[in-house]
N, C-alpha and C positions, 0 to 999 in steps of 0.2 A: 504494500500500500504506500503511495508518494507520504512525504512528509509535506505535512500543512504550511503554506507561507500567508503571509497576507497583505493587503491592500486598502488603505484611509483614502477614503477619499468627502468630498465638500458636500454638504446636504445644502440643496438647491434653496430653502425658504428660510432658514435660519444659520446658514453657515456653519452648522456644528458638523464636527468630522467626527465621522465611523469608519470603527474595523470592519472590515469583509475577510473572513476565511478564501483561503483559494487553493486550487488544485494545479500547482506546477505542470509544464507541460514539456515535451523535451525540446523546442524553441526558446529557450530561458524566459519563456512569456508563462503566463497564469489565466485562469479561468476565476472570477470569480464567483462567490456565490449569490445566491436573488436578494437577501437581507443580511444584513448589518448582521455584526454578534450579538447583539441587544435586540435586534425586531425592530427597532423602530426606522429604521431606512430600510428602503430597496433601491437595488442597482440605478433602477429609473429616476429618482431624486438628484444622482449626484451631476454635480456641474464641473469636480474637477476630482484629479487623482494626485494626489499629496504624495503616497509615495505608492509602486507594486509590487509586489509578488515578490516580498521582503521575507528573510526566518522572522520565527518569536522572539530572536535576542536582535535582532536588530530592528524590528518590529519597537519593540519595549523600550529599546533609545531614543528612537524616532518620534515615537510619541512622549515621552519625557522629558525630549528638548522642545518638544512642539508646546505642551503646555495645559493649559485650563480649557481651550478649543477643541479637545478630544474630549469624546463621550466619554467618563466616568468607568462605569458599566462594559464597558466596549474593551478600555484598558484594564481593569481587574481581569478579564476574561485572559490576560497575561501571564495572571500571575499565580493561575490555579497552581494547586501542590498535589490534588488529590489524582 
């Protein structure tokens, strides 16, 4: 099974950014998925892509220098342990 990367991208009405899971592809590009980590965006909302088809660890920096403009929710989704 691929390992999960992901992709933030910009929510069209309110500018908050969400994680999208995605499914690496062997063209170093990604697929991502229809909603957000959190449900509250689909693919169709976004107006820009912040970064793609990133790992979790670079994933988790990217969003940590981005800031208070990441979904909450979206970034825990980080930092599971279980």
């Amino acid at each position: 099974m691929p390992k999960t990367v992901y992709s933030l991208k910009k929510k069209k009405d309110t500018e908050e950014l969400h994680l999208f899971e995605a499914i690496p592809k062997e063209d170093n590009k990604c697929t991502p998925k229809n909603r957000s980590v959190c449900n509250k965006m689909s693919k169709e909302e976004s107006i820009a892509n912040i970064f793609v088809c990133q790992s979790e660890d670079d994933a988790r920096i990217a969003c940590a220098t981005t800031g208070r403009k990441v979904c909450g929710i979206c970034v825990s989704h980080l930092y599971e342990t279980y």
